[in-house]
C-alpha positions as CSV (number, residue, x, y, z in Angstrom):
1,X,107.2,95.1,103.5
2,X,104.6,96.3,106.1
3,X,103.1,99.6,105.7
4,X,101.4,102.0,108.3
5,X,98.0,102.4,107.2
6,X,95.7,105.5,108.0
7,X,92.4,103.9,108.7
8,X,92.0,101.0,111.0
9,X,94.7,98.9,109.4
10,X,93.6,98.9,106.3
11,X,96.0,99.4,103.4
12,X,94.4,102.5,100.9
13,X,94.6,100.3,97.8
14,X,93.4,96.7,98.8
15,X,92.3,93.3,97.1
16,X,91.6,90.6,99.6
17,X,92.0,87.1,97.2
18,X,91.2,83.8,99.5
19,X,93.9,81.4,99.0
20,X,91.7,78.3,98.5
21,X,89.8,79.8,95.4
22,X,93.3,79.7,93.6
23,X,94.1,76.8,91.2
24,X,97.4,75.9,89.8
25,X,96.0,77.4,86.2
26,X,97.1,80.9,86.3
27,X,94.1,83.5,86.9
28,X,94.4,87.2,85.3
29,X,93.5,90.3,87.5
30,X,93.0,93.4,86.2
31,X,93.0,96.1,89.7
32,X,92.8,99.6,89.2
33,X,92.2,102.1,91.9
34,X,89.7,104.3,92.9
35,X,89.7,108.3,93.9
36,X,89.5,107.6,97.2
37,X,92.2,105.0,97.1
38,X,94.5,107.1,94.7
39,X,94.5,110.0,97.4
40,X,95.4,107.9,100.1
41,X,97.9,106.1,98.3
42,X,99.4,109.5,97.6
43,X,99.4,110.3,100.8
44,X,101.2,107.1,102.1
45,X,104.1,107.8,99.1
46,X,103.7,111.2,100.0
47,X,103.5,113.0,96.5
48,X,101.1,115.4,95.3
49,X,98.8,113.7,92.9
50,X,97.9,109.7,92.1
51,X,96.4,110.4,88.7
52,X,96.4,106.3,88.3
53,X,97.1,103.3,89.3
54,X,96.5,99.7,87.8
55,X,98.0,96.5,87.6
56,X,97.7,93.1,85.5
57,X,98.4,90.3,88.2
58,X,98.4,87.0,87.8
59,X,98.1,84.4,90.1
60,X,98.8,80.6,90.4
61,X,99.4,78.2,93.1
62,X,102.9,77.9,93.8
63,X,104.3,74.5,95.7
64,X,102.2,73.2,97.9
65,X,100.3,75.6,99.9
66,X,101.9,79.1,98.5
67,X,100.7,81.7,96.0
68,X,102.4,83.3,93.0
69,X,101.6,86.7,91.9
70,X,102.8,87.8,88.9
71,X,102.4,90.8,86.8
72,X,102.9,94.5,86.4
73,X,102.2,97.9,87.6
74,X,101.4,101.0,86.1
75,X,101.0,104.4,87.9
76,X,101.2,108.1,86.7
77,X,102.3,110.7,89.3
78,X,102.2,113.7,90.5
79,X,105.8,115.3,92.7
80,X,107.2,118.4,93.6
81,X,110.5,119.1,91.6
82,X,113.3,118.8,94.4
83,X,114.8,122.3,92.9
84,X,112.2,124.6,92.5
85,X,109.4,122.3,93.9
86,X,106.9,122.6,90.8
87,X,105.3,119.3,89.8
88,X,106.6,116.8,88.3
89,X,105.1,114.1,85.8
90,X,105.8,110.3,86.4
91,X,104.9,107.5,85.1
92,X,105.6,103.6,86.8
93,X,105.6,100.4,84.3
94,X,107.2,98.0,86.2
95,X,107.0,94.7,86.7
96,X,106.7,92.5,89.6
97,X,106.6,89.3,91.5
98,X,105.9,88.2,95.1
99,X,105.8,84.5,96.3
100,X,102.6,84.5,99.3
101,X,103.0,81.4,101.9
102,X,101.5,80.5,105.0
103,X,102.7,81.9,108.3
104,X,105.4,78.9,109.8
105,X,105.6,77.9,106.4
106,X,109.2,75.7,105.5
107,X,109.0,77.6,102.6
108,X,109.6,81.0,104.4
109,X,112.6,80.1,106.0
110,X,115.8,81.8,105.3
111,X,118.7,79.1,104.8
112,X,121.9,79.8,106.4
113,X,124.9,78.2,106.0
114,X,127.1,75.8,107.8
115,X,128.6,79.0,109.7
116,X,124.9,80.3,110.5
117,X,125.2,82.7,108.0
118,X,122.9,84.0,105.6
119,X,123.4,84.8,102.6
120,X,121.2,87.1,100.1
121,X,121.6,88.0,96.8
122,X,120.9,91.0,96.2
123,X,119.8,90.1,92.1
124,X,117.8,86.9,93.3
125,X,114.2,86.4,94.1
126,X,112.5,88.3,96.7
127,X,112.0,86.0,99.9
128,X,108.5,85.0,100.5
129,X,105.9,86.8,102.1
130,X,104.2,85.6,105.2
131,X,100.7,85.8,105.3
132,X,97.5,84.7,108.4
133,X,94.5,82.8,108.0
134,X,93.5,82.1,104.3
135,X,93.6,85.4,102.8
136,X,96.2,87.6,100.9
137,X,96.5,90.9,100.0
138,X,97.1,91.5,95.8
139,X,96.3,95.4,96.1
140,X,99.0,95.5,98.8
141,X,101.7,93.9,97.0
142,X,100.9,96.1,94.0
143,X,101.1,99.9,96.1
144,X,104.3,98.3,97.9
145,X,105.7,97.7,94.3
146,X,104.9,100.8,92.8
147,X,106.6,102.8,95.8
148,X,110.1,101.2,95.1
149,X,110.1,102.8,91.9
150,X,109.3,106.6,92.6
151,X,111.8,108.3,91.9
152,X,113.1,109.7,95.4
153,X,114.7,113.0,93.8
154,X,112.4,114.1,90.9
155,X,113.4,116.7,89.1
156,X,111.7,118.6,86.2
157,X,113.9,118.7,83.0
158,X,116.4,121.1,82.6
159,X,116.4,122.3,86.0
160,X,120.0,122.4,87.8
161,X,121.3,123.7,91.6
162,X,122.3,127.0,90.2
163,X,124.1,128.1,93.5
164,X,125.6,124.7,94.5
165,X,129.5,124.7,93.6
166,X,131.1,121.5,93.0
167,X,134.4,121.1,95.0
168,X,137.5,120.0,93.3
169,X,139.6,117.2,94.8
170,X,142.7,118.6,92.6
171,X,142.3,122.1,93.9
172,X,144.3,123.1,96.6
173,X,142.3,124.4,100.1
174,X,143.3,127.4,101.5
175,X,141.9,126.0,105.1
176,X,144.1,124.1,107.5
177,X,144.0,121.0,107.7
178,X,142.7,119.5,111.2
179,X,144.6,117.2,111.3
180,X,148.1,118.4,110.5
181,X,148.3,118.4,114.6
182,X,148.5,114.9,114.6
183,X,151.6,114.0,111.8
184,X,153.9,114.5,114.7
185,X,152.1,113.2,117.7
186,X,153.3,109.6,117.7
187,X,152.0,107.1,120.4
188,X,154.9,105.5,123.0
């Protein structure tokens, strides 16, 4: 997952972590971001507010020449309510893991099957992520993993589509049918 950042290709919320410095004993880091970074964060997610955002990461060698980060995220949020578009509260606890390997790695490689398929599933681990030179982004991985769980319709409690009128499949329609034109048309 690759995001468009705002200022010179930097991500807003970032924690470079050289590769080499890792040991196969796992290393706890606590990240938590900034003003600056919580507004543009918001800004990439596109919500009002970033009131915080932290994360407990772990990281350990993984294989041979790969990275594991481990850990969880915590945000609190600020959205406009899809209905009447006052804010909305949320809060993000979720946890996460992302396997870092070098660029041309074997270990990056998707397997395919005898019939050059692939197959993914969909409840399995994430594949790898790619990453040049000796360097790895944890700060990345954290925003990117925060974003999948925002809720993409918040809605503040009690609030319902007032005007919005369900249809009902047993009801019968008044309107013609379109395609009633067709029932007789048969093809020779």
């Amino acid at each position: 997952m690759k995001n468009d950042h705002n200022n010179a290709g930097k991500p807003p919320f970032s924690y470079p972590v050289k590769v080499g410095n890792i040991s196969a004993n796992a290393v706890t880091v606590m990240l938590e971001a900034n003003d600056r970074e919580r507004r543009d964060v918001a800004d990439l997610w596109n919500v009002v507010e970033v009131k915080s955002l932290s994360a407990e990461v772990h990281l350990s060698r993984w294989k041979k020449d790969g990275v594991r980060a481990k850990g969880r995220v915590k945000a609190e949020i600020v959205q406009s309510c899809v209905v009447t578009l006052e804010p909305v509260e949320s809060v993000i606890d979720e946890p996460f893991e992302q396997i870092f390997v070098p660029e041309g790695s074997k270990l990056a490689r998707i397997v395919a099957n005898d019939a050059a398929e692939m197959v993914l599933d969909p409840d399995g681990p994430d594949l790898p992520e790619a990453f040049n030179g000796d360097t790895i982004d944890v700060g990345e991985a954290v925003t990117e993993f925060a974003a999948l769980a925002i809720d993409p319709y918040p809605r503040k409690s009690g609030v319902e589509f007032a005007d919005h009128i369900e249809s009902d499949a047993s009801a019968k329609s008044d309107k013609p049918n379109p395609f009633a034109v067709l029932k007789d048309w048969k093809k020779d």
